[in-house]
N, C-alpha and C positions, 0 to 999 in steps of 0.2 A: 720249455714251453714259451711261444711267444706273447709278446705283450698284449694286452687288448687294447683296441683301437683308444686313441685319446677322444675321440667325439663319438658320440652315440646318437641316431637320430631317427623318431618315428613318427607318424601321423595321428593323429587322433581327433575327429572332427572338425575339420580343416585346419588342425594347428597343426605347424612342423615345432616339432618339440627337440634342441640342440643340447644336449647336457655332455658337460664337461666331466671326461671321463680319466681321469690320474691322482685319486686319492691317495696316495703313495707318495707323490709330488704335489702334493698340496694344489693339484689340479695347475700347475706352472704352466703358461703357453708355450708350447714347442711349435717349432715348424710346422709336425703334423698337425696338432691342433689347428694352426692358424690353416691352413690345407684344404684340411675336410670341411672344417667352419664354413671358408669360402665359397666351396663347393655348395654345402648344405643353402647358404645365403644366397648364393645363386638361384638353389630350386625355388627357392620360397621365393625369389621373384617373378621366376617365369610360369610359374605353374598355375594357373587361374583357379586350382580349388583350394590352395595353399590362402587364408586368408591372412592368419597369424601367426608369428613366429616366438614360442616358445624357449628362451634360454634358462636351463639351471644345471646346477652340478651336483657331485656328489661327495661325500666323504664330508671331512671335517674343517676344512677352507671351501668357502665358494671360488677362488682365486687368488694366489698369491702374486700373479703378475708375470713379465716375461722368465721365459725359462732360462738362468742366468749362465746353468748349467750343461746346456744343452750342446755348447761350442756354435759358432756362427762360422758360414757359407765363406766369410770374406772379412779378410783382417778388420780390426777397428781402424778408423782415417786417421790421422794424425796433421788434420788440417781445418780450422772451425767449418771452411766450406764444404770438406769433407762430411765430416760430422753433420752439417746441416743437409745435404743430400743423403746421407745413411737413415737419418729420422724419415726421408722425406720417401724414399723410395726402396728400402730395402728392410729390417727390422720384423722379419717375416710377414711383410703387406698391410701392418698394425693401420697406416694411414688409408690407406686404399679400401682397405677392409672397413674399417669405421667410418669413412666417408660413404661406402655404399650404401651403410647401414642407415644412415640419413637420409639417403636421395628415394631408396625404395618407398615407395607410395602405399603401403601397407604397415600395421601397426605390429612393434618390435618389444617384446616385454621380456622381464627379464627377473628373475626369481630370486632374492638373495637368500639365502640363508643360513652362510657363516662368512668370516671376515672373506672382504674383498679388496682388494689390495693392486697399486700398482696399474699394471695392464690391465688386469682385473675391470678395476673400478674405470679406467680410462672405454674399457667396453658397454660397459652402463651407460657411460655417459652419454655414448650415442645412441641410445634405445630410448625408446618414443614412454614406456613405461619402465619404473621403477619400485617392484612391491618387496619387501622385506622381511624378514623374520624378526622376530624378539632378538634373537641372537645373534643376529648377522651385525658388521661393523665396519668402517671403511678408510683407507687412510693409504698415504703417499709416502714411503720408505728411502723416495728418490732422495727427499733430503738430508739423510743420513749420508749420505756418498759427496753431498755439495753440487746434486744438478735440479733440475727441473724434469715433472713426467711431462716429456716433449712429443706425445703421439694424442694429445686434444687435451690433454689432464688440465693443462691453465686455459685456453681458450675457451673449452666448452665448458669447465667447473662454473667459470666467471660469468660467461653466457647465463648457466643455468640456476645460479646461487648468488652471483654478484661477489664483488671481490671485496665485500667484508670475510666471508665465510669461504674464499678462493684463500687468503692470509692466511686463517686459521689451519685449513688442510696446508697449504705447500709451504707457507713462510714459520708457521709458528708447528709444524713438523707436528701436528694432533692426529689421533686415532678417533673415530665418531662414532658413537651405537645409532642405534637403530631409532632411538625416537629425537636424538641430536638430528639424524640425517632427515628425519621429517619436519622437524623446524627449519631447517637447511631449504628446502626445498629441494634435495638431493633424492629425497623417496617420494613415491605418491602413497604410498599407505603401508603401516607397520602390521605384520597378522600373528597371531598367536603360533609357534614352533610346530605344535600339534596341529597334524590338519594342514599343514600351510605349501604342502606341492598342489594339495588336490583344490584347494584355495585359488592358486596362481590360476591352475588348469581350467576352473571355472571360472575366472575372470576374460581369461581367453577366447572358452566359448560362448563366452557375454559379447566378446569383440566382433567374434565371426559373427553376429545376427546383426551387423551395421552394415549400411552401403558402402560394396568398397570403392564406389565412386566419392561419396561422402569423407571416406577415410585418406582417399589417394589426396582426394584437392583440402583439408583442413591440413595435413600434413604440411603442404607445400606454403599455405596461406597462413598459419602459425608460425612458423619460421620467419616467412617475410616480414612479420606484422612483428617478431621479435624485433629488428633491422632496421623497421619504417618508422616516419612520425607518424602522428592520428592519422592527416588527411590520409596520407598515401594507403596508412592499413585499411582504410576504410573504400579506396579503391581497389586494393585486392577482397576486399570481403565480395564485394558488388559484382568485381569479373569472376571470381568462384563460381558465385550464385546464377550468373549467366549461364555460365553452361548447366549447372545441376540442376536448373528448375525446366532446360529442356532434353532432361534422359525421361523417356518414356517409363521408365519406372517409378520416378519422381510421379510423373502424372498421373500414372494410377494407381500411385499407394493415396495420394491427396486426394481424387475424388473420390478413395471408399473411404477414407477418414471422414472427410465433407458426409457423404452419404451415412455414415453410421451416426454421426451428429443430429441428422434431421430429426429422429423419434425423439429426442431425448430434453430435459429440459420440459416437455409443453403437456 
């Protein structure tokens, strides 16, 4: 009998929904995994009805990380340059892959709901949302080996939590539940076990009813404004709003707003 596919992926009101399919391997990233992912992340950029993209998995890890087991394409380097090109361009496209995840101009959520771990967690990190289960928990194993998770784990962790809570994950080698990681600011919101795919799913199709004009330029203008001092962020907020306030749809959602306001009040 052959394997089923490691990713599974469907539509459902304009969400592309990606769930990590190898409960059996603790859902570990394989090659294919990372493959089809890619592919999937591809559509969900190009496809204009594709608003959001939907990741969760199944079984009893949300993600244990790379597949350690899986054998690799091409010797380990045995040269730190090496090694730093293997992270940078090879590692089944972990970098390339997450970095798309960013650039896409549409919003990327991601469903946790058992430990996330490693790669795992390094794939969170580049997703625009982060909602969580009771049960789910999150932690970096790379220190047990004496390396660093070198595919955004310190850069973006620190980005997004600040490097008190960057020490705690990589330096001080901690596992984190689920309401640690929402003081963290590593989740946006903890939901009850029960209930908590069809939870994700309806936050989703909360997302698809936003412009995805709206969506494409806060994306871009969040990040920067991450990067900038005040003044500067407040020059990207202003060139955003230059374009958005001239999409015709802007202007005639505003005049029935305006328009529906007149009765009211008098």
């Amino acid at each position: 009998m052959s394997e089923e596919p490691h990713l599974l992926t469907e539509e459902q009101d304009g969400v592309l929904i990606a769930t990590l399919n190898r409960p059996d391997k603790l859902n570990a990233l394989s090659a294919e995994t990372m493959q089809l992912f890619e592919a999937a992340l591809h559509r969900f950029r190009d496809e204009p009805d594709l608003k959001v993209m939907l990741i969760r998995a199944t079984g009893r890890y949300f993600c244990s990380g790379a597949d350690l087991r899986g054998g690799s394409p091409t010797a380990t380097p045995r040269t730190a340059s090496g090694i730093r090109e293997n992270h940078r361009l090879r590692l089944n496209g972990m970098h390339r892959i997450y970095d798309e995840m960013e650039h896409i101009e549409k919003p990327i959520v991601m469903a946790i709901h058992a430990p996330c771990v490693g790669g795992g967690l390094e794939m969170a990190l580049s997703c625009d949302f982060r909602l969580t289960a009771k049960s789910a928990s999150f932690a970096f194993p790379e220190g047990l080996f004496g390396t660093l998770p070198a595919s955004n784990g310190v850069s973006r962790l620190t980005r997004l939590c600040g490097p008190h809570w960057a020490r705690w994950l990589i330096m001080g080698n901690q596992k984190v539940d689920a309401d640690r990681a929402l003081i963290m600011g590593l989740a946006h919101d903890v939901l009850p076990d029960e209930g908590f795919q069809d939870a994700a799913l309806d936050f989703c199709r909360h997302l698809t009813k936003s412009s995805g004009e709206q969506m494409g330029a806060a994306k871009i203008a969040i990040d920067l404004a991450a990067e900038l001092g005040r003044e500067s962020g407040r020059h990207v907020e202003r060139m955003a709003n230059s374009a958005l306030m001239l999409n015709p749809a802007y202007l005639e959602g505003i005049e029935r707003y305006i328009k529906n306001l007149g009765g009211k009040g008098k």
